[in-house]
N, C-alpha and C positions, 0 to 999 in steps of 0.2 A: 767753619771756614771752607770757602770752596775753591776749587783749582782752575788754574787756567791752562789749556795743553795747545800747542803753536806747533802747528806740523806745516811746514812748510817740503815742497817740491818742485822739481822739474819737470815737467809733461812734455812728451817725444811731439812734438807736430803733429804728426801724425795721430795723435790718439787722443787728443782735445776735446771732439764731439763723442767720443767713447767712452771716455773722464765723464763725462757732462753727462750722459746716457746711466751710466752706474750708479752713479750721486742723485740722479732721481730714481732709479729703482730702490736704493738702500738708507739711504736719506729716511723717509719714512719711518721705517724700522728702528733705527736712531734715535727719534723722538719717543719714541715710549719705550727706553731702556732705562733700570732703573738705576737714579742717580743722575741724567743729562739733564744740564737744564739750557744750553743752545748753542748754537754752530752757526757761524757765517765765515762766508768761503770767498778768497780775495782773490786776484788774477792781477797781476800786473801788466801795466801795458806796455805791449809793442815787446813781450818777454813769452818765454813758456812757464813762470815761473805760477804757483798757487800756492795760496796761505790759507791754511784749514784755523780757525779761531774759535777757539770751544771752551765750554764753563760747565763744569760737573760738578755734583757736591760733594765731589771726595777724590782722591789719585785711585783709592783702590775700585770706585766705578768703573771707574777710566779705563783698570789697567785689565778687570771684570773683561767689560765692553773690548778690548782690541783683542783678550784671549779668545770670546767669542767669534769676532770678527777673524779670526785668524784660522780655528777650527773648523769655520762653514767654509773655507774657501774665498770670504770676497777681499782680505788682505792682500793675497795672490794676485786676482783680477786686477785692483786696484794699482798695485806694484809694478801688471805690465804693463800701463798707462807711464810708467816715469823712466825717465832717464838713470834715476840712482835713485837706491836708495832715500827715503824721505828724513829729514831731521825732525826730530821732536823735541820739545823744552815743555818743562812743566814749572809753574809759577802757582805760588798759593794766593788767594785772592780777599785781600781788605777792602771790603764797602764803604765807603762812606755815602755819609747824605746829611743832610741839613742839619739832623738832632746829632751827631755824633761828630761834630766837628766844632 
């Protein structure tokens, strides 16, 4: 069963295109971590508001992946980009599809 992890934040005005600038430098790197299997990333409109939406094959990848990210520094980076602190929710994830329903 795989997890689904919903980080959601606030991004200051001001640090928008800096958010955006990092997320393509680190982004990459992401992808071939092991255990991700994908990320798309929401922005609301007319808000500073972003929803990080991601599918791992396990919490402990997950949680692997943000010790790492936390160790090099780019958790930091990323944090000064927001207003607060970010929220995270972690959900376990049932497949369905044609034959199993």
């Amino acid at each position: 069963m795989s997890v689904t992890v919903i980080l959601e934040a606030d991004v200051k005005p001001e640090s928008k295109s800096n958010l955006l600038k990092l997320l393509s430098e680190y982004l990459p790197e992401t992808n071939k971590y092991k255990g991700f299997i994908s990320i798309s990333i929401h922005s609301e409109k007319d808000t500073n508001k972003v929803v990080f939406y991601e599918k791992w094959q396990s919490i402990d990848n997950y949680h692997a992946y943000l010790n790492w990210r936390t160790e090099t520094g780019v958790m930091n980076k990323l944090a000064d980009t927001f207003n607060s602190p970010p929220s995270i929710r972690y959900f376990n994830t049932e497949e369905f599809n044609d034959n199993s329903v």
